[in-house]
C-alpha positions as CSV (number, residue, x, y, z in Angstrom):
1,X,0.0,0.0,0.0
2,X,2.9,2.2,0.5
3,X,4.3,1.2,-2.8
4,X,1.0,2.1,-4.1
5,X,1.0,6.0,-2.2
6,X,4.8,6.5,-3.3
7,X,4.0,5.6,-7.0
8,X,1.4,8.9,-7.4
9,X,4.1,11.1,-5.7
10,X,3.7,10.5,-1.9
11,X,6.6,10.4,0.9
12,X,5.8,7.5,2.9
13,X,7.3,6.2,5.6
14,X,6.5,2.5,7.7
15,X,7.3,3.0,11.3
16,X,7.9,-0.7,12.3
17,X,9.9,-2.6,14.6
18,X,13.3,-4.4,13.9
19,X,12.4,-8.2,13.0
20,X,9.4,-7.0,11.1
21,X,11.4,-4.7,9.2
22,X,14.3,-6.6,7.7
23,X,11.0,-8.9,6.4
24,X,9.7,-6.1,4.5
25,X,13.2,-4.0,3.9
26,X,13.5,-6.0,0.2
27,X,9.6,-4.7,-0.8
28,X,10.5,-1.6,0.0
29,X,13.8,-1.5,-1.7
30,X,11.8,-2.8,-4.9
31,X,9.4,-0.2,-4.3
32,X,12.1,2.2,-3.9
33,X,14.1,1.1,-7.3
34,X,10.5,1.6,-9.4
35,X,9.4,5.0,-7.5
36,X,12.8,7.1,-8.0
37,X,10.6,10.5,-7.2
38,X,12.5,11.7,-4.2
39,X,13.9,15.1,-3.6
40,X,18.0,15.2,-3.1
41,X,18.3,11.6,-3.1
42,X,16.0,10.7,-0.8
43,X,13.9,7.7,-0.6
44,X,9.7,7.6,-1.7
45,X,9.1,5.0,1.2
46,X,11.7,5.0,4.3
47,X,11.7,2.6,7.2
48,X,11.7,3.9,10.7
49,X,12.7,1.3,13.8
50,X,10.8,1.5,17.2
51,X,12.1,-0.9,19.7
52,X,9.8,-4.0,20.4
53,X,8.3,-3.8,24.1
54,X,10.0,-5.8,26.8
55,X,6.9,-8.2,27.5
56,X,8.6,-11.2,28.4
57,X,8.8,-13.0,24.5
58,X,11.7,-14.6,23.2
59,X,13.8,-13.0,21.3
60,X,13.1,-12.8,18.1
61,X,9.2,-12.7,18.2
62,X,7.6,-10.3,17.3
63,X,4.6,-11.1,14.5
64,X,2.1,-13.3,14.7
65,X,4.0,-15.8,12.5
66,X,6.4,-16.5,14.7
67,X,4.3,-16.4,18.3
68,X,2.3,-19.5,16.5
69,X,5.5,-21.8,17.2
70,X,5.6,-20.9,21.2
71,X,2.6,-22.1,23.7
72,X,-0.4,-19.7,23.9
73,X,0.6,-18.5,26.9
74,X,2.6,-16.0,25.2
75,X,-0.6,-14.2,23.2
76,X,-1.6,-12.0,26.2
77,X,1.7,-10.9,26.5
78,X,1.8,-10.2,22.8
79,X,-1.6,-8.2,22.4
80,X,0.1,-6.7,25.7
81,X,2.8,-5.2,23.1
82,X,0.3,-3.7,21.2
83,X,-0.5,-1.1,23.3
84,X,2.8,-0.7,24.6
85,X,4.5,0.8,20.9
86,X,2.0,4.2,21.8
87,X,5.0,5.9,23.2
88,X,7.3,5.3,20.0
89,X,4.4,6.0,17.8
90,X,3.6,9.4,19.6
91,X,7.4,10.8,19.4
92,X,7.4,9.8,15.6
93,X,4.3,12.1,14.9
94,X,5.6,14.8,17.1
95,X,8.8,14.7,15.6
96,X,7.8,14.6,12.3
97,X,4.1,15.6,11.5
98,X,3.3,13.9,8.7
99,X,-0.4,14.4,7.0
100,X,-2.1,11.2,7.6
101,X,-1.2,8.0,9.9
102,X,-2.4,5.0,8.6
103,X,-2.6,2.2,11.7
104,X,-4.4,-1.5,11.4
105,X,-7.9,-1.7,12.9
106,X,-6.0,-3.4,16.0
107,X,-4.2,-0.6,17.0
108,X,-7.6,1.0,18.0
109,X,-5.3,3.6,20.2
110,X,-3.8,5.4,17.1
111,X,-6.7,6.9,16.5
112,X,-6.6,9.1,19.8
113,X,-2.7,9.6,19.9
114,X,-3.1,10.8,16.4
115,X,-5.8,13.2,16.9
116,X,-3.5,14.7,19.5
117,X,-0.8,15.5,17.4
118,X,-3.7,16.9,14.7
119,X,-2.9,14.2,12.3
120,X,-5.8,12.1,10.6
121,X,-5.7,8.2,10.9
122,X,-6.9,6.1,8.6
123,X,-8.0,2.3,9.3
124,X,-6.4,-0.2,6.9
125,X,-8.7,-3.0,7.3
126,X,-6.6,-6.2,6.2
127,X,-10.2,-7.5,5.1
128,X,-12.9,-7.2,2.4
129,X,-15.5,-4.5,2.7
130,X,-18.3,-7.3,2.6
131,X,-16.4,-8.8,5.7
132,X,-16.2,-5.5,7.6
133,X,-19.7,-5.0,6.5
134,X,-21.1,-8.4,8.0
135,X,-18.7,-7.4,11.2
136,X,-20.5,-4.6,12.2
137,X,-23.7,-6.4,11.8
138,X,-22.8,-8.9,14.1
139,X,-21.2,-7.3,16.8
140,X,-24.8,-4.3,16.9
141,X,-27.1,-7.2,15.9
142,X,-25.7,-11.0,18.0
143,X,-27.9,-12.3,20.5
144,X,-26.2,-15.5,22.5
145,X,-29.5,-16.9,23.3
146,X,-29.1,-19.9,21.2
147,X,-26.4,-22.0,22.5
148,X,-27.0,-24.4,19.5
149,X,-24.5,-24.4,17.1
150,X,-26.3,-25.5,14.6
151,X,-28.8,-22.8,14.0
152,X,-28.7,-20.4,11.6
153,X,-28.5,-17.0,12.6
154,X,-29.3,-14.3,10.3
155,X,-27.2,-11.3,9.6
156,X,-29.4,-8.1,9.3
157,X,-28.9,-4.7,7.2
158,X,-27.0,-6.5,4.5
159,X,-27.4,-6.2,0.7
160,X,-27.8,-10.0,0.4
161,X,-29.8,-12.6,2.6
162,X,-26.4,-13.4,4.8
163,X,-27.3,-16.5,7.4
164,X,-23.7,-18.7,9.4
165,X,-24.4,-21.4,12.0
166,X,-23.9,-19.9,15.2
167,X,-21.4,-22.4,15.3
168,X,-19.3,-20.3,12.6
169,X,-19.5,-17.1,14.6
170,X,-17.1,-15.6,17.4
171,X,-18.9,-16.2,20.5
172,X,-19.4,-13.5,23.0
173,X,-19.4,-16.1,25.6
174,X,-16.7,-18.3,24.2
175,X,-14.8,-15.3,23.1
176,X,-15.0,-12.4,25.7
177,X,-11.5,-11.4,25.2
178,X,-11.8,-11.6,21.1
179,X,-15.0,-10.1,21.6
180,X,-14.4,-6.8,23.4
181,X,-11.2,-6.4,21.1
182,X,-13.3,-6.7,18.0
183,X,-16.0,-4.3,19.6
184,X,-13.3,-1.6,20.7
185,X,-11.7,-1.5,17.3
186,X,-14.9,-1.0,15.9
187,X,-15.8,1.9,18.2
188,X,-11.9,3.4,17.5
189,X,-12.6,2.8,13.5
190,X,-15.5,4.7,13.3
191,X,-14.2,8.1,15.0
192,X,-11.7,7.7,12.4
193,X,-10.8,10.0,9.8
194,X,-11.6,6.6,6.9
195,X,-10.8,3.5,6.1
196,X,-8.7,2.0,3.5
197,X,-9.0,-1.3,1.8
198,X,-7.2,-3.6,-0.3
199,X,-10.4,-4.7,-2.7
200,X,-11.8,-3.2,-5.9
201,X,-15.1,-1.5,-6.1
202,X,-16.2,-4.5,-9.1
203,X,-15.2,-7.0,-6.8
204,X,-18.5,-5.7,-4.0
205,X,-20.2,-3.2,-5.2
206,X,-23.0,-3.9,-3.2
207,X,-21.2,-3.4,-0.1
208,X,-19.1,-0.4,-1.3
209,X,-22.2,1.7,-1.5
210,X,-23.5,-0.1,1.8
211,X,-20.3,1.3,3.3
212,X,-20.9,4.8,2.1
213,X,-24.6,5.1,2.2
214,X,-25.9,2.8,5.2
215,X,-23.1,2.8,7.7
216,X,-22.3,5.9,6.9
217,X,-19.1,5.1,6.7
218,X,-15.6,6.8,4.4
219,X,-13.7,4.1,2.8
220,X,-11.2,4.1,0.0
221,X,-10.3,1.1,-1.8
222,X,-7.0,1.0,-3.6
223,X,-6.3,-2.9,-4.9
224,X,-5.1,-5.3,-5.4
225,X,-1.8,-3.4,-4.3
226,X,0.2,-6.8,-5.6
227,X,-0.8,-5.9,-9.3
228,X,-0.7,-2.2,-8.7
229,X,2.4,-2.2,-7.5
230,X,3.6,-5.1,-9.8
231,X,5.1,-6.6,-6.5
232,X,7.4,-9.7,-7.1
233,X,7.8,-10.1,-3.4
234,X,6.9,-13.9,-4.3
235,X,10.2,-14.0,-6.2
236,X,12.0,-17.3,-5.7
237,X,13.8,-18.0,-2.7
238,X,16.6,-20.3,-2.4
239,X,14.7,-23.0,-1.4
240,X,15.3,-26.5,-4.1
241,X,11.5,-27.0,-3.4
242,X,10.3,-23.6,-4.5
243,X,11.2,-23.6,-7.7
244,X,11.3,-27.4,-8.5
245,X,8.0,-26.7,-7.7
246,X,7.4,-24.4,-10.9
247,X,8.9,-26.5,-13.0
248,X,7.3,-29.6,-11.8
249,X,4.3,-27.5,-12.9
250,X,5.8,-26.8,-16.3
251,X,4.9,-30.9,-17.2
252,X,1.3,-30.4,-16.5
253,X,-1.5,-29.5,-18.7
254,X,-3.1,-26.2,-18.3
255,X,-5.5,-25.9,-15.5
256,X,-5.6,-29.5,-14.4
257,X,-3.6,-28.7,-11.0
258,X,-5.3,-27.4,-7.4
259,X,-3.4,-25.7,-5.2
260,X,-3.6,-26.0,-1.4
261,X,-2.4,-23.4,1.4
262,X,-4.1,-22.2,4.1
263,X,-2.0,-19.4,5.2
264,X,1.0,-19.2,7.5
265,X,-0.8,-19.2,10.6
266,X,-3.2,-21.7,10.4
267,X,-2.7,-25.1,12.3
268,X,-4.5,-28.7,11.3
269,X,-4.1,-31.7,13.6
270,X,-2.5,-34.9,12.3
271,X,-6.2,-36.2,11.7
272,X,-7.3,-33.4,9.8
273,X,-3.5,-33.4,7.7
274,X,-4.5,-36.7,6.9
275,X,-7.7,-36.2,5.8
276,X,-6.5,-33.7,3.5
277,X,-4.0,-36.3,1.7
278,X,-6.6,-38.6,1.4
279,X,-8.8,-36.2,-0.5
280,X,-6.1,-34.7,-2.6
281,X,-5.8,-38.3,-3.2
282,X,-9.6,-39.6,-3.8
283,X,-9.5,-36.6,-6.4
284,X,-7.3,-37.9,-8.7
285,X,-6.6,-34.6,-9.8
286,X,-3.2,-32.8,-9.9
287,X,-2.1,-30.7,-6.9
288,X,0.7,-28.4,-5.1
289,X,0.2,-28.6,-1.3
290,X,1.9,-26.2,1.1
291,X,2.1,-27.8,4.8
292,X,2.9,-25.3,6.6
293,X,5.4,-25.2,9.9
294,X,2.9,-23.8,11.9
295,X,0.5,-27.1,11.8
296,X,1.7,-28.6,14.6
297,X,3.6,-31.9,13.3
298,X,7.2,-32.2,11.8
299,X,6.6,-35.9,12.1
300,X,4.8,-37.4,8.8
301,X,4.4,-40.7,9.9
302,X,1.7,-39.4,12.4
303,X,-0.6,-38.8,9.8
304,X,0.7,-39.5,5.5
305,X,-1.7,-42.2,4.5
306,X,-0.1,-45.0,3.2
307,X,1.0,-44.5,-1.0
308,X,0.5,-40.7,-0.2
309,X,4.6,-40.6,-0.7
310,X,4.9,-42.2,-4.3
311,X,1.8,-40.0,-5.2
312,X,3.9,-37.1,-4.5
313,X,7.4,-38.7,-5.4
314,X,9.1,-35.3,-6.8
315,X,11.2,-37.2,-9.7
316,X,8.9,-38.8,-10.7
317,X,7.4,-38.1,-14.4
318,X,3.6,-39.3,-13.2
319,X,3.7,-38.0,-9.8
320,X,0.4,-36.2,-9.4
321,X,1.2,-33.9,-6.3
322,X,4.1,-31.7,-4.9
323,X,4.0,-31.2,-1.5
324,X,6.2,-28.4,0.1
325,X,7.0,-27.7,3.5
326,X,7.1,-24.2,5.1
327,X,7.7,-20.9,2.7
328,X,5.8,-21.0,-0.9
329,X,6.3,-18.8,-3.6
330,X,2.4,-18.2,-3.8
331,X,2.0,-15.8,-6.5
332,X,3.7,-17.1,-8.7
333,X,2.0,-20.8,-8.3
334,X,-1.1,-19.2,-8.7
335,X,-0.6,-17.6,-11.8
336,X,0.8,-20.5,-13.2
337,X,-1.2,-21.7,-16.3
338,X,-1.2,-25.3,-14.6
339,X,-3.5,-24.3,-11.7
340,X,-7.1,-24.6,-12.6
341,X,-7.7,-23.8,-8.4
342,X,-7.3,-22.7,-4.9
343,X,-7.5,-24.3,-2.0
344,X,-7.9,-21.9,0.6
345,X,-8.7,-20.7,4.2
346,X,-10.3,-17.5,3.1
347,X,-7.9,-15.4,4.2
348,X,-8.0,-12.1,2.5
349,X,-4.7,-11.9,1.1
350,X,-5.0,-15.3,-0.5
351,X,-8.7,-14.6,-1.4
352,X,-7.2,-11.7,-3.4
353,X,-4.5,-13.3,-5.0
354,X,-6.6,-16.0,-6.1
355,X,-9.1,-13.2,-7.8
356,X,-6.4,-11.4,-9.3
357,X,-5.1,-14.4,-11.1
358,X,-8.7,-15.5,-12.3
359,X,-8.6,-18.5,-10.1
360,X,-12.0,-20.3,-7.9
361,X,-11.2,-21.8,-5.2
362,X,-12.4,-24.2,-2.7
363,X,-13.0,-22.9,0.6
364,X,-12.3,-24.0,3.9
365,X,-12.6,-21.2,6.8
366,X,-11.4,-21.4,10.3
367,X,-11.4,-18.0,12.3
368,X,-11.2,-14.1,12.4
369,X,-13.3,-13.0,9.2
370,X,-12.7,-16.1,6.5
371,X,-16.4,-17.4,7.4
372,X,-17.6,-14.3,6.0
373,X,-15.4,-13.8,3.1
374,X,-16.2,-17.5,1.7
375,X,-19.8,-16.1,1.8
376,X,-18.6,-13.2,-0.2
377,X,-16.9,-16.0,-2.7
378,X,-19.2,-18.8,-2.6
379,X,-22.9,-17.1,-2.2
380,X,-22.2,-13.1,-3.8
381,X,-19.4,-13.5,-6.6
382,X,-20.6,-17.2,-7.2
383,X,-16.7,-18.4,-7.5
384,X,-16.2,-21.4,-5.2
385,X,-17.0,-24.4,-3.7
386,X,-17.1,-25.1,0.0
387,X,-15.7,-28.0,1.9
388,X,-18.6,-27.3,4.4
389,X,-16.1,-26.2,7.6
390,X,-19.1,-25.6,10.5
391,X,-16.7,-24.4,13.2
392,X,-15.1,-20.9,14.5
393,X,-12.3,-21.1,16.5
394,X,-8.6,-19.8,16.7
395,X,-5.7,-20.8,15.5
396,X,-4.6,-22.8,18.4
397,X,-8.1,-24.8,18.8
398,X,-8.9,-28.0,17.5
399,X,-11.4,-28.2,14.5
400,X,-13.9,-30.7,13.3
401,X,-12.0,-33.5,10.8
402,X,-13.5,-33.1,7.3
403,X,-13.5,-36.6,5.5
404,X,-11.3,-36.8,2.3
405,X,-14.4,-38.1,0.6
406,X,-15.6,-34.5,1.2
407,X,-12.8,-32.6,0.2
408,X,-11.9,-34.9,-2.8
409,X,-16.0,-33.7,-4.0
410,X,-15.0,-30.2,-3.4
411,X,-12.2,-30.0,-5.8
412,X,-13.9,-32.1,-8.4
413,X,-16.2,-29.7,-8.4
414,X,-14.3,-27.2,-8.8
415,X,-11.7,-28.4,-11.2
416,X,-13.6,-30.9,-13.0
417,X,-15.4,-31.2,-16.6
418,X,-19.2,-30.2,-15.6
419,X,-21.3,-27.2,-16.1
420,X,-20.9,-26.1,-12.6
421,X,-17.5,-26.0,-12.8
422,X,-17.4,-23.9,-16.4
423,X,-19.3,-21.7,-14.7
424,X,-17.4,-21.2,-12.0
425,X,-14.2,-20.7,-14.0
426,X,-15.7,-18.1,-16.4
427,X,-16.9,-16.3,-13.6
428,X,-13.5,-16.1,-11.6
429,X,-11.5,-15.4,-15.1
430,X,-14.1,-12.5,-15.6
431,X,-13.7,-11.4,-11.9
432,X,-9.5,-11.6,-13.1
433,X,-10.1,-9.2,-15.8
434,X,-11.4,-6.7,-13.2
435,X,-8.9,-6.8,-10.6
436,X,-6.2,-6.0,-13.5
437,X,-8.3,-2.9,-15.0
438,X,-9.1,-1.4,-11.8
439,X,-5.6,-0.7,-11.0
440,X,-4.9,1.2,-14.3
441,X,-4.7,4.6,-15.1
442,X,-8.4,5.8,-14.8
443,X,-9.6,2.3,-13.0
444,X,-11.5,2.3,-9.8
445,X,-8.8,1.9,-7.4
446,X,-6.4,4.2,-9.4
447,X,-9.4,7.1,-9.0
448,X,-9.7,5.7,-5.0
449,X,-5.7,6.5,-4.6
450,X,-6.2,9.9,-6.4
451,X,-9.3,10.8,-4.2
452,X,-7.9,10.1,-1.5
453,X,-4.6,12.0,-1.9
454,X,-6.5,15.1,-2.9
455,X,-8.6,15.1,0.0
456,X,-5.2,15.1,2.6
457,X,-3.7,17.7,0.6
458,X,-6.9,20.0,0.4
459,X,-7.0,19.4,4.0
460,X,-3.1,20.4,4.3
461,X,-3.5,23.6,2.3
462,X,-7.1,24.3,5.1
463,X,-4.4,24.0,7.8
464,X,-2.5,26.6,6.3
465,X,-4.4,28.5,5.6
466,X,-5.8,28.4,9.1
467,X,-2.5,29.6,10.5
468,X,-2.0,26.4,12.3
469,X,1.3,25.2,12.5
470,X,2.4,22.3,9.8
471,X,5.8,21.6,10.4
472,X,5.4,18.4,8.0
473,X,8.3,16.4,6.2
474,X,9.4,18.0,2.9
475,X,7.3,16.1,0.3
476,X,4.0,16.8,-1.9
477,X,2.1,14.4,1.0
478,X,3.4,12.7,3.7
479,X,1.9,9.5,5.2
């Protein structure tokens, strides 16, 4: 999103901590190298260090990603951080004043410590607008009077008939802590100066306009930022597997491949790993599947069906699956003309990236806001297939083991010769076609970024003329 803000002429700078920023330090040196607009040398998009809070972590942690491999003990002390980066944050914007913070919905604080330093915040909501959207419905709307989780529970003021078992929703009850979180970010969002989302206005138009004209809320959208920015952050890595992977891919036929990854966060038991071969399997369809470190298992034996290993034998010329283990080069798996589908947990990112490359997908939600967003994918765009996942809980919890006769109909339906699946796959390749053009000089997104500029500068030049004082950095907009 910075990349996106530098490239029409903004000064940009990501305020991070030290792990976290020698992650994204070779983005933003792309970003750099394709957005040489500077003044006297200096940088579009610059990286400024905070110290990570002394909350008792290891060393080292200090994302999300890499709390999932310690006990959950260490989560409260984590969310504990969150708050604890204020003082940081505050000397930045007194030091430098820059014309708009932009702060994830969970650092529900900024919005305060901003407005005391007279900058603006805006929300960038890591979700879809139709997700926020059916958020805000549940947390005005939920009653916990049904405890079965089962029923279906409707949510109201929506564009569409939207209806989850209770047993797919966060759980006041369950989920007090989650709960109040969600509901205090919510509150913080809305005295906000906007939100800003990477989505298209074609992907959910329905719930762009909801946004605007029911909620009553001021939202920008300004992706996909990957093919805005022509990111190649997915670039090879050194890894044999990564790019054996590719050209193990080069020997299929076009489409005939599913790929399976359900984010780097996301944990499956050795029953539910197993499952999953056996599906991939039962298919009998082609397939790349990430298991990722953070599911819980190093040992294969507990759960590789037997045969599952020959099936994926990397050598050899009829193997029908590659499995790889940890870091994937996703982008560029899904836009190879192999994969015919994605596998997915509904996560946004992955959600997007499967749009942007004209892809369906399967669907298979655990937590946080991928219930809603396979609603958004299977019910409103009409683009996937669902596995039938029935449960919300976190990462850590356990989940309810989906057969491999299930999943194996899921992606034969997707991926298979009927007129479902044709369907299906003109829709998503249309929906591909959108996500490109939106980004382009004059597309929806482009206009959003424009827009949005415009307004902080108009409201930079109202402070000026005001007499207040705007000490800001030297730059046509600062962010």
């Amino acid at each position: 999103m910075a990349a996106v803000f530098a490239a029409r002429g903004a000064r940009c700078t990501i305020l991070t901590t030290p792990v976290n920023a020698d992650i994204i330090r070779q983005a933003v040196d792309r970003a750099n190298d394709a957005n040489l607009r500077g003044t006297a040398g200096s940088k579009a998009i610059d990286i400024s260090l905070m110290p990570f809070p002394d909350v008792g972590l290891p060393p080292g942690v200090e994302n999300a990603m890499s709390l999932s491999s310690f006990q959950e003990d260490y989560r409260a002390n984590f969310m504990g951080a969150v708050h604890l980066v204020r003082e940081p944050f505050e000397q930045f914007l007194a030091d430098h004043r820059p014309d708009a913070v932009v702060s994830d919905s969970f650092f529900s604080w900024t919005v305060d410590a901003a407005a005391a330093h007279g900058v603006p915040r805006l929300v960038f909501q890591g979700t879809s607008v139709f997700a926020r959207s059916c958020n805000e419905s549940m947390l005005t709307t939920t009653s916990s009077a049904d405890d079965d989780p089962e029923a279906l529970a409707s949510l109201p003021g929506l564009p569409h008939r939207i209806e989850l078992r209770r047993g797919q929703m966060m759980d006041p009850r369950k989920h007090p802590g989650p709960w109040a979180f969600s509901q205090s970010n919510n509150a913080a969002d809305q005295r906000s100066f906007g939100e800003v989302f990477n989505s298209f206005h074609e992907l959910e138009p329905d719930y762009v306009e909801h946004f605007h004209a029911t909620l009553g809320r001021r939202a920008w959208l300004v992706g996909p930022v990957k093919i805005a920015t022509k990111d190649s952050s997915n670039a090879l890595s050194a890894k044999a597997d990564a790019s054996s992977c590719l050209r193990w891919l080069d020997t299929k036929r076009a489409g005939s491949a599913v790929y399976v990854s359900f984010g780097t966060v996301t944990r499956f038991s050795p029953a539910e790993l197993r499952e999953i071969a056996r599906g991939l399997d039962l298919s009998g369809k082609n397939f790349v599947w990430v298991v990722s470190s953070s599911s819980g298992t190093d040992d294969w034996s507990q759960w590789m069906p037997e045969g599952f290993a020959e099936l994926t034998a990397p050598h050899a010329d009829d193997s029908r699956g590659f499995v790889i283990r940890g870091w994937a080069p996703q982008t560029r798996i899904l836009n190879h003309r192999s994969i015919g589908g994605f596998m997915t947990h509904c996560g946004w990112n992955s959600v997007l990236e499967a749009v942007s490359g004209g892809l369906p997908m399967v669907t298979w939600p655990r937590y946080a806001d991928q219930f809603y967003n396979e609603k958004l994918v299977v019910e409103v765009l009409k683009v996937g297939v669902s596995v039938g996942a029935r449960d919300y809980a976190s990462p850590m919890d356990a989940h309810e083991v989906i057969g491999g006769e299930v999943i194996a109909g899921a992606i034969t339906r997707l991926i298979g010769e009927s007129e479902e699946a044709d369907l299906i796959r003109n829709k998503a390749s249309e929906l591909g076609v959108m996500a490109r053009s939106a980004v382009e000089e004059g597309g929806s997104s482009y206009n959003d970024v424009g827009r949005l500029l415009d307004e902080l500068m108009a409201r930079r030049r109202s402070s000026i003329e005001a007499g207040e004082d705007v000490r800001r950095v030297p730059a046509a907009h600062g962010v």
